[in-house]
N, C-alpha and C positions, 0 to 999 in steps of 0.2 A: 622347692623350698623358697619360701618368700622371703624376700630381703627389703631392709631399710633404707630410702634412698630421701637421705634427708634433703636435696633439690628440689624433689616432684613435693615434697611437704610443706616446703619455702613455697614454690611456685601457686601452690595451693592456698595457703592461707594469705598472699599478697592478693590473689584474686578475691578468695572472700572477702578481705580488707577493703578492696577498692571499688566493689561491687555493692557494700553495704548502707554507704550514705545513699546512692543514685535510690536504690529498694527501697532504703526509707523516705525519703524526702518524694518521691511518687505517687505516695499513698495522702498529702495533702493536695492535690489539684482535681478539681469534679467541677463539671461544665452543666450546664443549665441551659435548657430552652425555654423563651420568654416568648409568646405568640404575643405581635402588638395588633392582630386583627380586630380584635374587640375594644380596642382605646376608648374609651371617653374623651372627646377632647371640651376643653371649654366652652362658653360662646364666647365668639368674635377668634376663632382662630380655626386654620384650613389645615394643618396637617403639623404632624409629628416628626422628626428625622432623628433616629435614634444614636447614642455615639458610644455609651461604653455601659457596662453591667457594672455593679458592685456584690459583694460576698449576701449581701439579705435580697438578692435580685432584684433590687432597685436597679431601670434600664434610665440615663440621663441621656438628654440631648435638648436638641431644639425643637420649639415649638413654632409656625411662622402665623404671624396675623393672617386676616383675611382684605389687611385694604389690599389697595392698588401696588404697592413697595414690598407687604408680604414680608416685615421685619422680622428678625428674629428672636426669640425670648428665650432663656435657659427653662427648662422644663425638667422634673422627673416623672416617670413611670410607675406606679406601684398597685397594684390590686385592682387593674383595668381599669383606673383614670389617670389621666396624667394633668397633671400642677404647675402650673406657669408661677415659676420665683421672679424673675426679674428679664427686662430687657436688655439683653448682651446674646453673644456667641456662648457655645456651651466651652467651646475651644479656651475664652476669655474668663471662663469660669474658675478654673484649676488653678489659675495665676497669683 
């Protein structure tokens, strides 16, 4: 004969409870891989140094000239070329 054991039904439904935001809130995070082997870079600049993605996979980072000092310029990444905004850190960017 089965019996009602309103504890295990307590025990139960706090777990669904506390289980249900983590379940949903899991199903927005998806990762993306961005190959920067095919870059476009400008001229007068030697290389790319990539620093964070954003959600339209826009990859931002630095760009470094090609003199002698090899400065750095904020840069985005989008659709295999990458766009030198301005001279600074990508770091000084955010700021």
């Amino acid at each position: 004969m089965l019996r009602f054991h309103p504890g295990r039904l307590g025990c139960a439904l706090t777990l669904v409870i506390a289980l249900w935001p983590a379940v949903a809130h899991a199903e927005q995070y998806h990762f993306e891989y961005v190959s920067l082997d095919d870059a476009v870079l400008p001229v007068g600049f030697a290389s790319f140094s990539p620093e964070g993605m954003d959600n339209a996979a826009r990859v931002g980072g630095e760009t470094f000239d090609d003199s002698p000092l090899q400065l750095p310029h904020v840069s985005v990444y989008e659709d295999g070329t990458v766009t030198v905004l301005r001279p600074d850190l990508a770091a000084e960017a955010h700021r």
